[in-house]
C-alpha positions as CSV (number, residue, x, y, z in Angstrom):
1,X,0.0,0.0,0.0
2,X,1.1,3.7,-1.0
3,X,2.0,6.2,1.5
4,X,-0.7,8.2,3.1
5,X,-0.8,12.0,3.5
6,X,-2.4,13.2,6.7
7,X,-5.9,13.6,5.5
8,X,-5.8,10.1,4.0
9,X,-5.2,8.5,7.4
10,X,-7.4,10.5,8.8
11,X,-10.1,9.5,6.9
12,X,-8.5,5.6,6.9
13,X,-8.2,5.4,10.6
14,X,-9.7,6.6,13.7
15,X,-7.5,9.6,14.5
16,X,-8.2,13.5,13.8
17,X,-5.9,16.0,12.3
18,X,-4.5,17.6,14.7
19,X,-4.0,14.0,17.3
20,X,-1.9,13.2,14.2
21,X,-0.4,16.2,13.6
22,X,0.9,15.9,17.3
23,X,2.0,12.3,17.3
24,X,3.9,13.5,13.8
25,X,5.7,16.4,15.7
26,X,6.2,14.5,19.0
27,X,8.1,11.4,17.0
28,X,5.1,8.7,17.7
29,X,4.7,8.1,14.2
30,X,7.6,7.9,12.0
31,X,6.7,9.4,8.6
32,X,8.8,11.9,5.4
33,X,8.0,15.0,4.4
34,X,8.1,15.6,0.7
35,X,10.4,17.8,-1.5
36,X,7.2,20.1,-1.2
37,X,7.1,19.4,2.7
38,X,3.8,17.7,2.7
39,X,4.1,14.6,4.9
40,X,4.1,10.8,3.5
41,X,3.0,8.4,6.4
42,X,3.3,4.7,6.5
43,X,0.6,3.0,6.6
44,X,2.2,0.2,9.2
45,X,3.2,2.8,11.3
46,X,-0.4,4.1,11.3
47,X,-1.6,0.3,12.2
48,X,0.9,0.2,14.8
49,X,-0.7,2.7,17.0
50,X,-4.5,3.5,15.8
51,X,-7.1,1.2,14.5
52,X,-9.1,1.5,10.9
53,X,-12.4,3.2,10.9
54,X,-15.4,0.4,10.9
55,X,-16.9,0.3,6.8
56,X,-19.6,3.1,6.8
57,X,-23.0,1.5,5.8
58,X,-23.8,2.6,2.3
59,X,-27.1,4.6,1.7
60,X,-29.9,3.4,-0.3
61,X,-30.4,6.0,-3.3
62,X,-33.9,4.0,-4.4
63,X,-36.7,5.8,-5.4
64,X,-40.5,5.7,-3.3
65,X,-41.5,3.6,-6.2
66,X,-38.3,1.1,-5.5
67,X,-38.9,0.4,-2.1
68,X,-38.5,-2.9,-0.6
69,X,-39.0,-4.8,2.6
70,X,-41.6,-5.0,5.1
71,X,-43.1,-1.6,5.2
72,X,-43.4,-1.2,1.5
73,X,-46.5,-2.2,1.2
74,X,-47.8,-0.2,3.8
75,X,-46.3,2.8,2.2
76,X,-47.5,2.4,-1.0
77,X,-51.0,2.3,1.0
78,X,-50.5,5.2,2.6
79,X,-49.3,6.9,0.1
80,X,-53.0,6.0,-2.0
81,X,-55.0,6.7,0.7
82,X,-53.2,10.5,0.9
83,X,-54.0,10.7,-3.0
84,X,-57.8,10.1,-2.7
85,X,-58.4,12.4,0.3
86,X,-56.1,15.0,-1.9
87,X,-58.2,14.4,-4.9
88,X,-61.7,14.9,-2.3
89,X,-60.5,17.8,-0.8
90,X,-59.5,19.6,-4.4
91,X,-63.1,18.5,-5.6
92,X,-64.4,20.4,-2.4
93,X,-62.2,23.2,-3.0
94,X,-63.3,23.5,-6.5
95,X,-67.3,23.2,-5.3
96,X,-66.8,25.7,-3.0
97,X,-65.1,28.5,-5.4
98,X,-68.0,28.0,-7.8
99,X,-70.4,28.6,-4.8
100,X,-68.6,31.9,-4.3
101,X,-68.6,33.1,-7.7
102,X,-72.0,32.7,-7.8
103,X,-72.3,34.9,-4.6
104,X,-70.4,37.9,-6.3
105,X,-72.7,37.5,-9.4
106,X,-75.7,38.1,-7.1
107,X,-73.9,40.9,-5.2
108,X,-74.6,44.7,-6.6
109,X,-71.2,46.1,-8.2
110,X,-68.6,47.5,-5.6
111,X,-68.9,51.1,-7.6
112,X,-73.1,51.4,-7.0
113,X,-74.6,54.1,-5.1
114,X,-75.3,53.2,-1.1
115,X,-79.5,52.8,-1.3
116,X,-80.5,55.2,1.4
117,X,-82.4,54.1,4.3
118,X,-84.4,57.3,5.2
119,X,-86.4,58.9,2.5
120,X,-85.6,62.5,3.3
């Protein structure tokens, strides 16, 4: 295996920067700095003293439609039961705005002249 620069082993073994950065400095960890003076670490030496990060459980990129397991079903339930009181509630919606235009057509124009109350 290759050399490691800091930030590799940090993100190959359990160790932050700057524990690393001190165990460099302090002479812990044996390791080269570069013509460039970026460090080169061994990984063996990074074995020697800290132990690799545990395999990170990849995440699922499946769509709603791609579910599986148990609770798929159930979802895709749900999910139709939601549509149809969606679908009720817009036809309610729609009932009610043709209820209130028909208000406004029985309503005198805004711009009319107040009827009096008292005939003098």
């Amino acid at each position: 295996m290759p050399n490691l620069s800091p930030r590799d082993a940090v993100k190959v073994y359990q160790v932050s920067r700057a524990t690393l950065t001190k165990a460099l400095s302090d002479g812990k960890i044996s390791a080269e700095k570069t013509d460039a003076g970026h460090w080169q670490i061994d990984p063996a030496e990074l074995r020697r003293i800290y132990q690799p990060r545990a395999p990170q459980k990849a995440v699922s990129r499946a769509r709603p439609g791609q579910r599986t397991g148990p609770d798929a079903a159930d979802m895709a339930a749900r999910l139709a039961r939601a549509e149809a009181a969606l679908d009720a509630e817009r036809a309610k919606v729609e009932l009610l705005q043709h209820n209130l235009d028909d208000l406004r057509r029985m309503l005198p124009p805004p711009d009319a002249k107040p009827r009096r109350w008292w005939p003098w």
